[in-house]
C-alpha positions in Angstrom: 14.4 0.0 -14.8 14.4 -0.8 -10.7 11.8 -3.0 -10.3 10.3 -5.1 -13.1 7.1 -7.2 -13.3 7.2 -9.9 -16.6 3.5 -11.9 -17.4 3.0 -12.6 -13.5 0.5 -14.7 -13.1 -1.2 -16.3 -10.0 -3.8 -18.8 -9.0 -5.5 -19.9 -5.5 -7.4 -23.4 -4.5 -10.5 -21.9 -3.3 -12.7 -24.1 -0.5 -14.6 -26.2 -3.3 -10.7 -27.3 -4.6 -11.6 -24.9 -7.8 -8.1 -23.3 -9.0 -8.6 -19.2 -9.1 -6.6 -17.4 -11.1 -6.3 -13.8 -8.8 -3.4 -12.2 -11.1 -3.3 -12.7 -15.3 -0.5 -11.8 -17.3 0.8 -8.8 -15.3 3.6 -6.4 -16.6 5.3 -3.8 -14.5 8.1 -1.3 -14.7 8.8 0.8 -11.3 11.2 3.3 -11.7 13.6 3.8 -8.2 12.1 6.1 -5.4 8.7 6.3 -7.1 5.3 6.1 -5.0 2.8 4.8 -6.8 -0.7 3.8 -5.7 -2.8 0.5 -6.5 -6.4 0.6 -6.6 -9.5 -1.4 -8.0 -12.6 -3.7 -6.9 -12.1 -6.2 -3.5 -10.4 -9.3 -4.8 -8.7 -8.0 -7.7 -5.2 -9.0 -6.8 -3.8 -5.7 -5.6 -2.8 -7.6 -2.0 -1.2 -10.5 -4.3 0.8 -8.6 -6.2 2.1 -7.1 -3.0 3.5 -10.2 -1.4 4.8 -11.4 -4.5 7.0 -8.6 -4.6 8.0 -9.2 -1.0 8.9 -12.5 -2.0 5.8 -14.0 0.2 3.9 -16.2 -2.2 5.4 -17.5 -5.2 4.0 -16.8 -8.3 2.6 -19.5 -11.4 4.1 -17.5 -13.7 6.0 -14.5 -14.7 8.9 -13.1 -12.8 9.7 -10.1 -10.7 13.3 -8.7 -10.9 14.6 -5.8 -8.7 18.4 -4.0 -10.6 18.2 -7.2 -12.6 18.0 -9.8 -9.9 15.3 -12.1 -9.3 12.9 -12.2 -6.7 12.1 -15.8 -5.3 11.8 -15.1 -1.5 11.9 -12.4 1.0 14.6 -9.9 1.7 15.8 -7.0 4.0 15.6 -4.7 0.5 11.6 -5.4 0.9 9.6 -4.4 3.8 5.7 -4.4 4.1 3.0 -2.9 6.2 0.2 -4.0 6.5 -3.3 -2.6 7.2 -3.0 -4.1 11.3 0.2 -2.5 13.3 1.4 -6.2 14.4 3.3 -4.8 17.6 4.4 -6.8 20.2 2.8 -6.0 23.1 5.3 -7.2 25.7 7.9 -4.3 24.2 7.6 -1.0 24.2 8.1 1.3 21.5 11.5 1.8 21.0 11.9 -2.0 21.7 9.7 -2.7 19.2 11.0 -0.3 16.7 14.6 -2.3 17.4 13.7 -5.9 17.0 14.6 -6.3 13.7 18.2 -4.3 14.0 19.0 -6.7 17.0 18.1 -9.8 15.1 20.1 -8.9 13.2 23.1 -8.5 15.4 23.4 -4.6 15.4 24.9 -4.0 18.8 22.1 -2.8 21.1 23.4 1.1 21.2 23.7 1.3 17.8 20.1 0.2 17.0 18.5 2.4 19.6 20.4 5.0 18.3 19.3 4.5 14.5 15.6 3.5 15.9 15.2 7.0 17.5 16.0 8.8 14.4 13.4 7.2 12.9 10.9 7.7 15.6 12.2 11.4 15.7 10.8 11.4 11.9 7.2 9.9 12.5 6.7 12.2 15.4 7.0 9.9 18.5 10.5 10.7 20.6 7.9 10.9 23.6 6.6 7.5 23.5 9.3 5.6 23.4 9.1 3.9 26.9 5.1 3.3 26.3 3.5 -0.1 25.5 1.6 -0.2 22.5 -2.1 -0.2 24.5 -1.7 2.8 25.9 -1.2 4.4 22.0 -4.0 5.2 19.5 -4.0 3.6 16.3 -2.8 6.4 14.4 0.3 6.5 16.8 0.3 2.3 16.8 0.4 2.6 12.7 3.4 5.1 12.9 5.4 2.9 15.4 4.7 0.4 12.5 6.4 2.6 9.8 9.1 3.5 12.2 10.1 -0.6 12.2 10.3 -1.0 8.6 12.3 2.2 7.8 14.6 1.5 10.4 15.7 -1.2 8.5 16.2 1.1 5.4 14.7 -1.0 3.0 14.5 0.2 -0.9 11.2 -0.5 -1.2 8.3 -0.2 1.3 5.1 -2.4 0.5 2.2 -0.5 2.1 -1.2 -2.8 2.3 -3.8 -0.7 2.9 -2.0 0.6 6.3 -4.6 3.8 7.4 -7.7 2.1 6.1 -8.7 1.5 9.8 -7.5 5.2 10.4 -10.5 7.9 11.2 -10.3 10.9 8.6 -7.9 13.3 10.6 -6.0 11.0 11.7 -5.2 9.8 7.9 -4.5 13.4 7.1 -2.1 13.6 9.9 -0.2 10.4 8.1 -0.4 11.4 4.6 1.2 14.3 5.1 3.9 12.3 7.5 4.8 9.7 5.1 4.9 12.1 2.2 7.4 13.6 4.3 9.4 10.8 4.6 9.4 9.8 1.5 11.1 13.0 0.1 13.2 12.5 2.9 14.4 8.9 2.0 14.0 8.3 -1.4 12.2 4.7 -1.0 10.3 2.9 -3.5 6.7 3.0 -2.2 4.0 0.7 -3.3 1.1 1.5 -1.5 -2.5 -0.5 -1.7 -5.9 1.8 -1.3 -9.3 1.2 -1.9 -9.4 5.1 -0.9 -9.1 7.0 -4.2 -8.7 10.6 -2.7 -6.1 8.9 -0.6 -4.3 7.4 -3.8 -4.5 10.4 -6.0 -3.2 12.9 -2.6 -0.4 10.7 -2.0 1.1 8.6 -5.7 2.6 10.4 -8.5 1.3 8.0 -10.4 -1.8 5.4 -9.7 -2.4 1.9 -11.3 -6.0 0.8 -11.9 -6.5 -3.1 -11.4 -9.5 -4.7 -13.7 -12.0 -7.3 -11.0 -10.7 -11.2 -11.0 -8.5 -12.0 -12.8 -6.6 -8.8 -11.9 -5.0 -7.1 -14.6 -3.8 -3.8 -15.0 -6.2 -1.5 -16.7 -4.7 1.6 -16.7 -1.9 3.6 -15.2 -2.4 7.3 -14.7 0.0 9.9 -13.7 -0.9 12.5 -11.2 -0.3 16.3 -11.8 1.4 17.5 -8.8 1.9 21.1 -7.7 5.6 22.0 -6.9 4.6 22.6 -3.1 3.2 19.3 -2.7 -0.3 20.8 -2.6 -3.0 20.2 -5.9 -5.4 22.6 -6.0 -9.0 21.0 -5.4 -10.0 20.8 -8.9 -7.2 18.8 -10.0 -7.6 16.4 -7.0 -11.4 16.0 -8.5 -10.5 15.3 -11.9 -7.9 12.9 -10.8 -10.8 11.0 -8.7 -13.5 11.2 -11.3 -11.3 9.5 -14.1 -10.3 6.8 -11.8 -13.8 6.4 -10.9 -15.0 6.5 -14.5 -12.1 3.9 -15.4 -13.6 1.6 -12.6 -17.1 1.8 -12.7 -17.7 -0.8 -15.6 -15.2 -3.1 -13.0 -17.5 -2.3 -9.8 -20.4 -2.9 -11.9 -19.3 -6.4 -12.5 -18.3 -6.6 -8.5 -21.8 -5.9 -8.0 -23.8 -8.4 -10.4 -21.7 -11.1 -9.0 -22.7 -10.2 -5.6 -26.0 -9.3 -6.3 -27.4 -11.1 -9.1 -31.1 -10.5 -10.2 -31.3 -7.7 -7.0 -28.9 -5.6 -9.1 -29.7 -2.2 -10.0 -27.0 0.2 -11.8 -27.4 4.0 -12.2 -25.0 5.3 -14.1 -24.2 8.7 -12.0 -24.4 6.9 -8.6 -20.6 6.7 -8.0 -20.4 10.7 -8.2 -22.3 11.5 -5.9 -19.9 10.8 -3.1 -17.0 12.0 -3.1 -15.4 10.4 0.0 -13.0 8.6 -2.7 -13.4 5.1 -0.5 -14.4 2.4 -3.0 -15.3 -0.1 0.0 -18.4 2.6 0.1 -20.0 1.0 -3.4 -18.6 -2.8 -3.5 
């Protein structure tokens, strides 16, 4: 197996010194150049998880191995993006798109060279000389992508990066990345609290269970051979992940709620946007 996850565990020190446990007991196998998709309630974990596998926070327990060796800090085989493009503004696009290449002391031909392929595949070999303020934030999140693939990384950690995005300009992406993905053959892992966008995008989709995150279930998507489901596939897919979640968002709510709480049982049905952020 590529990438392996054995009894991770994690805790946090909240602000009244209280020890949290986010992550409990969580067991993964990824195979190589799979997407999958994380989803479940707001502060499950799922953003954890992520940055332990890029070797960003250190875990309590557990370990994480990728081909057998273990992860214990970050690496150029990892590469995340997150939900905010975090572009320098002083460089333009192709600049930016370069900085990590010349870090790391890939002559400066060779690394615009390799950095305009990449911007050739997310659609932006015309915005090369422009600063990021003068591009929109679907273009900004693309530059993004362009500077971790550029650094061909085997897996890309993906935090929630169009949840900022209007609708059509999501669509736009999905069907980009997608793209790129058959193209490359990276491991994706790739945070949502979108389910459409989880069950459009993942072969296969991992539930998280509300704090302590666990994994509740993993479902695999039925995918047509063009890369298009038909619509009441995509609906089945959503409504068993929201069926699977409801008694989670449920607790979400209580929490937040408390004696104000009222739960009808059909409510999360009735919109079908897919975005869980609607109903927590």
């Amino acid at each position: 197996m590529y990438l392996t996850i054995d009894r991770l565990s994690k805790s946090f020190v909240n602000e009244k010194n209280d020890r949290v446990k986010v992550l409990d007991n969580i067991s993964l196998n990824i195979e190589k150049g799979n997407f999958i998709s994380i989803v479940g309630p707001s502060g499950c974990g799922k953003s954890t998880l992520l940055y332990l596998i890029a070797g960003l926070e250190k875990a309590d327990d557990g370990e994480i191995h990728i081909e057998g060796n273990s992860v214990n800090q970050p690496g150029p085989d990892r590469v995340v993006v997150f939900q905010e493009a975090g572009l320098f503004p002083w460089l333009t696009v192709l600049e930016n798109v370069t900085y990590g290449l010349l870090l790391k002391k890939i002559p400066k031909k060779q690394a615009e060279a390799k950095a305009l392929e990449i911007l050739k595949m997310v659609h932006l070999s015309r915005y090369t000389d422009s600063y990021p303020h003068q591009l929109s934030g679907g273009m900004k999140q693309r530059v993004a992508i362009a500077r971790a693939l550029v650094m061909e990384p085997d897996i890309l950690l993906m935090d929630e990066p169009f949840s900022a995005l209007d609708e059509q300009t999501r669509m736009v992406l999905h069907k980009e990345l997608l793209d790129i993905w058959r193209k490359t053959k990276v491991t994706i892992l790739f945070i949502t609290h979108n389910i459409r966008e989880a069950v459009l995008l993942s072969e296969k989709v991992i539930v998280f269970a509300t704090r302590p995150g666990k994994i509740k279930e993993m479902i695999t998507i039925q995918s047509a051979k063009d890369g298009v489901m038909p619509d009441s596939v995509t609906l089945h897919s959503e409504q068993r992940i929201l069926s699977i979640l409801e008694e989670e968002i449920e607790k979400v709510l209580k929490e937040e709620m408390g004696d104000d709480y009222s739960f009808k049982a059909d409510q999360l049905h009735r919109d079908y946007s897919g975005d869980l952020g609607n109903h927590i």
